[in-house]
N, C-alpha and C positions, 0 to 999 in steps of 0.2 A: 504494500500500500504506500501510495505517495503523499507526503503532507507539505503544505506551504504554511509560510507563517509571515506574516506582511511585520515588516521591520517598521519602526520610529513609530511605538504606539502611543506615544502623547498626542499622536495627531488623530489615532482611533477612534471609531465609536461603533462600537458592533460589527465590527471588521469590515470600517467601507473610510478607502483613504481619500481623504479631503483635500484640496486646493482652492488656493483666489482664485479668480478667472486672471489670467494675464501673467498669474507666477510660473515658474519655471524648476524653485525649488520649494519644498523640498524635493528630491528624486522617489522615483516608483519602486524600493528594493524589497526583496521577499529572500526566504528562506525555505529551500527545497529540501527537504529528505524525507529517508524512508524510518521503520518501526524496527530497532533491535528485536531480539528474541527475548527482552527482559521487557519488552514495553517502552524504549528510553530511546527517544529522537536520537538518528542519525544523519547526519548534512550529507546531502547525495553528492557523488565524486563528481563533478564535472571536468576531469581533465580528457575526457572521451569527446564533448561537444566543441563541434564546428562552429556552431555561430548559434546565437538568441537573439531573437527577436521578439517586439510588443505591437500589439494591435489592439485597437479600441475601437469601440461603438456607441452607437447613441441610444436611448429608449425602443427606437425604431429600427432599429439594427441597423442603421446605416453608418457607413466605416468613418469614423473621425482620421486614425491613426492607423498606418497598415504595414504591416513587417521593419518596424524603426528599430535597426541595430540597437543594440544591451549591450552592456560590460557585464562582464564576468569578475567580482570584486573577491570572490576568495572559490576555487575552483574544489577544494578538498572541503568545505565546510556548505557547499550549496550554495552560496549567497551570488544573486545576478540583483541586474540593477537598471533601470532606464531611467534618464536623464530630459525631463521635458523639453518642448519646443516651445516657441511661444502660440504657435499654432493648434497645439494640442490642448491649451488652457482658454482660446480663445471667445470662447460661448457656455454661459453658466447652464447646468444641468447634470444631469444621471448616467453615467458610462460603465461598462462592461468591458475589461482590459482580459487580456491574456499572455502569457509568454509562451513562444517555440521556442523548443533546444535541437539542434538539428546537431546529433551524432554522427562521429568521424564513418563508426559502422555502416552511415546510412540510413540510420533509424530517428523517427521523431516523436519526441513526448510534449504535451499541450499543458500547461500549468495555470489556471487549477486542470485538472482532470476531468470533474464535474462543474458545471456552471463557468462564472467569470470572475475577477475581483469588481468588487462594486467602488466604482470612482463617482464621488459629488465634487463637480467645477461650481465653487459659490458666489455669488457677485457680490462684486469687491461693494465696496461703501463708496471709492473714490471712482468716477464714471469719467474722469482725465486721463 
């Protein structure tokens, strides 16, 4: 079984990460691994993946964001990471993200596995 865990949870609320409209940081990072045999999170290797990518949606499924390169910030501990645009913060509302990890093998795993992460762009106070 695969688990994600969305990094910088000051910023959480029921696991749906928040942005101003127009920000940039904080970054999208998340924490991938699998379940020891005792129960006790394991950060998935990633030194096997070729490239990650993020893609996002809107209410309406329609693509905000589509395959925008990731970094890979700790490859033995799971941890990727996407880096906003300003384009991707540009219109307040409700999104649906995901990350690809496309394996050297060839193989592709979709993070989350079930569903999306839930993204809220919130409008700023300041309309300059």
């Amino acid at each position: 079984m695969i688990f994600m865990n969305i990094l910088l949870n000051n910023n959480m609320d029921n696991q749906i990460f928040k942005i101003k409209k127009s920000d940039t940081f904080p970054s999208l990072t998340i924490s991938v691994g699998t379940k020891g045999s005792l129960g006790q999170k394991i950060g998935l290797n990633l030194s096997g993946v070729s490239a990650v990518t993020f893609s996002m949606t809107d209410e309406c499924s329609n693509l905000k964001t589509f395959n925008q390169p990731c970094e890979i910030v700790c490859s033995s501990g799971g941890t990727i990471q996407y880096n906003w645009k300003p384009e991707d913060t540009n219109t307040h509302g409700s999104y649906l993200g995901e990350f690809k990890l496309n394996f050297t093998s060839g193989g592709t795993l979709t993070i989350p596995t079930i569903g999306g992460i839930k993204i809220k762009v919130l409008d700023s106070i300041n309309k300059f």
